[in-house]
C-alpha positions in Angstrom: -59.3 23.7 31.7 -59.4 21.5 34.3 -59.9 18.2 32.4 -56.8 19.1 30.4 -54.6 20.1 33.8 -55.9 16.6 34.8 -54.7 14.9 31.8 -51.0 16.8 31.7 -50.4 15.9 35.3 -51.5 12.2 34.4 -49.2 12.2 31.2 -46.0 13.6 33.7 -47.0 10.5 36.3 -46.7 8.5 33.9 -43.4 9.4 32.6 -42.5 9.7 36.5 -43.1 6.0 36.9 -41.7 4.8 34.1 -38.4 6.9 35.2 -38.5 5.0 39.0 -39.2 1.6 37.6 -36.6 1.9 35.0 -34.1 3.2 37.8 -35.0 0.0 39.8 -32.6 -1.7 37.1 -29.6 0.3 37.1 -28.0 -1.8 39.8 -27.9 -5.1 37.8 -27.5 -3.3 33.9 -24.1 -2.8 33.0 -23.8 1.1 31.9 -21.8 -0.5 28.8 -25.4 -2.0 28.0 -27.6 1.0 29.0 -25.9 4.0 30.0 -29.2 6.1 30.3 -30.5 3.6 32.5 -27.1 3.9 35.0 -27.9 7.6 34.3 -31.6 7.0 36.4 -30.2 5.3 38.8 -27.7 8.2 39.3 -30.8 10.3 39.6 -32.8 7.9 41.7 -33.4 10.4 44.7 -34.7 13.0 42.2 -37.5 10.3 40.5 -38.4 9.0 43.9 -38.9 12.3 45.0 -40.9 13.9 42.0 -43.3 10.5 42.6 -43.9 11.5 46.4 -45.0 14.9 45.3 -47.3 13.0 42.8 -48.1 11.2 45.5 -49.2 13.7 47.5 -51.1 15.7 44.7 -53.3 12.1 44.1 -54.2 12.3 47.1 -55.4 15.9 47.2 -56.9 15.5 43.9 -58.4 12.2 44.7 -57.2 10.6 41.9 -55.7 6.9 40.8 -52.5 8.5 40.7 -52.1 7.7 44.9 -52.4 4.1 44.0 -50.2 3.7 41.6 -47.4 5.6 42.8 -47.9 3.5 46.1 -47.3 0.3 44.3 -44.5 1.5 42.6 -42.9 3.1 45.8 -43.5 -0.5 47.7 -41.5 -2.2 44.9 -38.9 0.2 45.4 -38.3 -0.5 49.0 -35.5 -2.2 49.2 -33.9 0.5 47.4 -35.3 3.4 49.5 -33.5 1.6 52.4 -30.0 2.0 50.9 -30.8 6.1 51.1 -32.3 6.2 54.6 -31.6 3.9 57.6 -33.8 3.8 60.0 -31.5 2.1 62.9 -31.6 3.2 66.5 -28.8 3.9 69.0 -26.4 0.9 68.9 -26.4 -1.7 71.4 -23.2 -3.2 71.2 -19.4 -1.8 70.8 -17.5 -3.6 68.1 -13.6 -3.6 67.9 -12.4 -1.7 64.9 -13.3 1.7 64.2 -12.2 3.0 60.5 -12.9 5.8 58.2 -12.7 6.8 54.9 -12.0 10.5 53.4 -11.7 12.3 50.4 -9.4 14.9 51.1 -10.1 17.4 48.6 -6.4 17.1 47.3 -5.0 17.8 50.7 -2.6 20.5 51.0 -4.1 22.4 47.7 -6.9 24.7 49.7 -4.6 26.3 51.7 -6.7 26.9 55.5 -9.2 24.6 54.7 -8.2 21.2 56.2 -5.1 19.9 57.0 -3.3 16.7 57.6 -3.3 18.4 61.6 -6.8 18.6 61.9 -7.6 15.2 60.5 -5.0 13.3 62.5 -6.7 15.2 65.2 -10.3 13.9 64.7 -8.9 10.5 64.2 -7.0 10.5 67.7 -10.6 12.1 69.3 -12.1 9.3 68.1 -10.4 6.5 68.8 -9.9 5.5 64.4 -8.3 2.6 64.1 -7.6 2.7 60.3 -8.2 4.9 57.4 -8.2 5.3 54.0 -7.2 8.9 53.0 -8.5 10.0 49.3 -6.7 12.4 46.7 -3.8 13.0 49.0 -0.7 14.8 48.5 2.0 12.7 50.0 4.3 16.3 50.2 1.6 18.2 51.4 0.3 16.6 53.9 1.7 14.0 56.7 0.0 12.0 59.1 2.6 11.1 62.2 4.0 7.8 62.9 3.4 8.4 66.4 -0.2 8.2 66.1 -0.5 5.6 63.3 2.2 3.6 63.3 1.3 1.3 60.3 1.2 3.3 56.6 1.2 2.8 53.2 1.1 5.1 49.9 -1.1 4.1 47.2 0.4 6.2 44.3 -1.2 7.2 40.8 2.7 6.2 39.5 5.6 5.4 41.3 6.9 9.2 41.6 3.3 10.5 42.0 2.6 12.9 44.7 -1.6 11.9 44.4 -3.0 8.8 45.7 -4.1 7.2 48.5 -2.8 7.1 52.0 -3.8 3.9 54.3 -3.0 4.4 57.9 -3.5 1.6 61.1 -2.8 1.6 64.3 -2.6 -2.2 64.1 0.4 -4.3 62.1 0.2 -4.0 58.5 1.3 -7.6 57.6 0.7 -7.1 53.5 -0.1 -4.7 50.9 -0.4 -3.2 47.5 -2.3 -1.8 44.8 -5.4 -3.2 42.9 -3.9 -3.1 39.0 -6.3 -1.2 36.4 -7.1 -2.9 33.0 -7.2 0.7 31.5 -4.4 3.6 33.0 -6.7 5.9 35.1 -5.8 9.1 37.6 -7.9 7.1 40.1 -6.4 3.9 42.1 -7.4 1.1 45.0 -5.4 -0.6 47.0 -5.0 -2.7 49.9 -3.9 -3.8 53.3 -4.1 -6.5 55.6 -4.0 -5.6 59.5 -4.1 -7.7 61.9 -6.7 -7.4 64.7 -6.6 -9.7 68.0 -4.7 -12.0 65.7 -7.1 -12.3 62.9 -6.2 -11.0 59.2 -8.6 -8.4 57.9 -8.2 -7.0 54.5 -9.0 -3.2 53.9 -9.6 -2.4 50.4 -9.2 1.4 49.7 -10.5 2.7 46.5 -11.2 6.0 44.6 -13.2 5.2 41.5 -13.1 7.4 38.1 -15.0 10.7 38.8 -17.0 12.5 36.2 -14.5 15.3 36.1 -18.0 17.6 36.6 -17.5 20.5 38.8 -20.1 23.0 40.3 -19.2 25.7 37.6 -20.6 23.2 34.9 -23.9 23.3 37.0 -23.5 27.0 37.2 -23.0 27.6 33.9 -25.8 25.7 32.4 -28.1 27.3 35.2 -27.3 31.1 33.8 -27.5 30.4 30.2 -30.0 30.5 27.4 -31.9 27.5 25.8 -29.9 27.6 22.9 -26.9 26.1 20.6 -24.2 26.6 23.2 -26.5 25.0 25.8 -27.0 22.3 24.1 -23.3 21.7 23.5 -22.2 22.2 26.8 -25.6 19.9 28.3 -23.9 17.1 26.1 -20.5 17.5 27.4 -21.8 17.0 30.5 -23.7 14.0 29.6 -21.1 12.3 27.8 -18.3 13.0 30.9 -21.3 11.3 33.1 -21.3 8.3 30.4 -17.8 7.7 30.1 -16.7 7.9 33.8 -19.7 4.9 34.3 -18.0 2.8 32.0 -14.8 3.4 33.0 -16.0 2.6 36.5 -17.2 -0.6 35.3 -13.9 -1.9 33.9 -12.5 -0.9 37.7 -15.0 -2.5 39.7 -14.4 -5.9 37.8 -10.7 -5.6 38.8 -11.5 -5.0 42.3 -14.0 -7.7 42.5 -11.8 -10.2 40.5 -8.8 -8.9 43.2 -10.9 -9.7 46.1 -11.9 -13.0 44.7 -8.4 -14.1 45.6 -8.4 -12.8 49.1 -7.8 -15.7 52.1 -9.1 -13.2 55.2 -12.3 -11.2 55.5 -12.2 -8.2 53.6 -13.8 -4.5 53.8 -13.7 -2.0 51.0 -14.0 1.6 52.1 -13.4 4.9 50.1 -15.2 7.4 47.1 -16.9 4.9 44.7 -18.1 8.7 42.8 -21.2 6.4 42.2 -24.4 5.7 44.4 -26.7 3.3 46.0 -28.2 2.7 42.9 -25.5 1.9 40.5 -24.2 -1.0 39.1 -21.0 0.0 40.8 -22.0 -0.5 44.3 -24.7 -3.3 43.4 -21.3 -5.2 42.3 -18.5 -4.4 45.0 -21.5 -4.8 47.7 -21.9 -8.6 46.7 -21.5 -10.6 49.7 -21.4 -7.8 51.5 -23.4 -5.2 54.1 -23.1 -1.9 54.2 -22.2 -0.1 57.3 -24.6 2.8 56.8 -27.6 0.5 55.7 -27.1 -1.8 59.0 -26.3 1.3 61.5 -26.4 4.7 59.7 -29.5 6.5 60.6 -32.1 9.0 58.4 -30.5 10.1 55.2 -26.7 10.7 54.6 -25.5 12.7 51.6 -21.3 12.4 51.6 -20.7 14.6 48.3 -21.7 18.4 49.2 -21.1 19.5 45.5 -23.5 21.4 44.2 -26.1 19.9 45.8 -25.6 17.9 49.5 -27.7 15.0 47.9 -25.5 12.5 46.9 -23.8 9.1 48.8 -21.2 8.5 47.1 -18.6 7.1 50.0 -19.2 3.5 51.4 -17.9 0.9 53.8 -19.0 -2.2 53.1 -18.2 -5.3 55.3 -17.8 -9.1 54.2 -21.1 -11.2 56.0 -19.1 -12.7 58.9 -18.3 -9.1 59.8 -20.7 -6.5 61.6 -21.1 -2.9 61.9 -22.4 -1.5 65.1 -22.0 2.2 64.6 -22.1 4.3 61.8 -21.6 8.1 61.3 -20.3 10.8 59.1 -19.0 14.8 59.5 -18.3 17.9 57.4 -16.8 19.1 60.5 -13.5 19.1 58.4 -13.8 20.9 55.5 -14.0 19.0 52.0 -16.2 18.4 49.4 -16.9 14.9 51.1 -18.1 14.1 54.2 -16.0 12.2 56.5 -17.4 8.8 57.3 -16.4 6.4 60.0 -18.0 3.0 61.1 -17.3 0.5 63.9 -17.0 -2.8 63.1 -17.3 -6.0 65.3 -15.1 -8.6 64.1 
């Protein structure tokens, strides 16, 4: 009995490693390529943990299986850095604080946050300029008074959904990032200028899965049979078609930023993680804010599971983040995060 308990857990490490390893891709595969691979990487914090328990059980049972997952974990590291920062208490101040925050559909969840208590945080902490996600330009309002510079980033011209960008510094251009393919999600742009230099900030909402917790839920409660299996491959396909979709709205942004003349920053709810093809693409020749000053593990998506980083600010190379931080103090299904940037 024990020989064949030895064997199973061998034959499950295996399968384990092969699942990391193959995750270690998913940030150069194109999901139009290998969706199941960008499905891995989407489940890269799931793998890396099932391995550490594996890890720890090898050890316990004396077994090969500590070495192996070891090497496999080392190879990994620069990707285990992108989900837990390790930075200390900054040093320096920089001078241009900004946020990004998905909303929730502002004005919809009546009591839960409101354009108020958002403008609020932003004056207590001293935000220069944010993007605002999935907000209702009739629901909700942030004053001129306390950012002086806006601009609405609608789905279509009479759309009350999109994107609000807000600075407290002069907004010398703008506009929206054109999708190839018609999409309810949208970037856009704006250049501020900051102790007379141009910086461009990019705010983007990228095609979401359309998955809400009762799918979770509903799988959870039923039985292993015909109706499970329909409803696990809706959920699979919604997860495959939002990844290509996103991949067709990263090349636009990337080809749009391409043309950019200033230093440029792209903030906002990429609905993908650290190890996607997604960020892998919009990070080129950039940092990110939480890898450089973030500390232990941040999880902006709180639905159904707080596991998932799915917000970013990333910064071009000549530009530096000193502080990093994010809050669920104001109620959303995203955390709010806000980083301070040294120009």
């Amino acid at each position: 009995m024990k020989k064949i308990s030895r064997a199973i857990l061998r034959v499950l490490n295996y399968v384990v490693i092969a699942a990391v390893l193959l995750s270690y891709l998913a940030p150069f595969v194109n999901p139009n390529i290998s969706w199941i691979i960008a499905f891995l990487g989407l489940s890269f914090k799931a793998w890396v943990f099932a391995l550490l328990i594996l890890l720890v059980l090898g050890l316990l049972l004396k077994t090969k299986m500590l070495v192996k997952n070891g090497i496999v974990l080392a190879i990994g590291i620069p990707f285990l850095l992108r989900i837990f920062s390790i930075h200390g208490t900054p040093t320096e101040t920089g001078n241009l604080k900004l946020a990004s925050f998905n909303t929730y559909a502002i004005g919809q969840h009546r009591n839960l946050n409101t354009s108020k208590d958002i403008e609020s945080y932003f004056q207590l902490n001293d935000i220069d300029c944010a993007a605002l996600i999935e907000w209702r330009f009739r629901e909700g309002n942030i004053s001129k008074k306390a950012f002086p510079y806006q601009v609405k980033i609608r789905t279509t011209k009479l759309s009350n959904n999109g994107i609000l960008l807000v600075s407290k510094y002069p907004i010398k251009s703008s506009g929206m990032v054109p999708f190839s393919n018609s999409s309810y999600n949208m970037a856009g742009f704006m250049d501020i200028e900051v102790n007379d230099r141009l910086v461009r900030v990019y705010g983007i909402h990228l095609e979401t899965t359309r998955i809400k917790s009762r799918d979770y839920h509903s799988l959870k409660h039923m039985e292993f049979d015909s109706v499970y299996t329909e409803n696990a491959k809706s959920v699979v396909a919604r997860l495959k078609t939002a990844m290509q979709i996103r991949e067709s709205q990263v090349q636009d942004i990337v080809t749009h930023m391409k043309d950019c003349p200033h230093p440029s920053i792209v903030i906002g709810d990429f609905n993908d993680t650290p190890q996607s093809y997604t960020y892998q693409q919009l990070k080129s020749g950039k940092t990110d804010a939480f890898v450089t000053a973030g500390r232990g593990f941040d999880a902006t998506f709180l639905k159904p599971f707080p596991f998932l980083r799915i917000d970013f600010i990333l910064l071009d190379n000549q530009l530096t983040a000193t502080e990093y931080h994010s809050t669920d103090s104001i109620y959303s299904d995203h955390k709010l995060i806000f980083a301070n940037i040294k120009l």
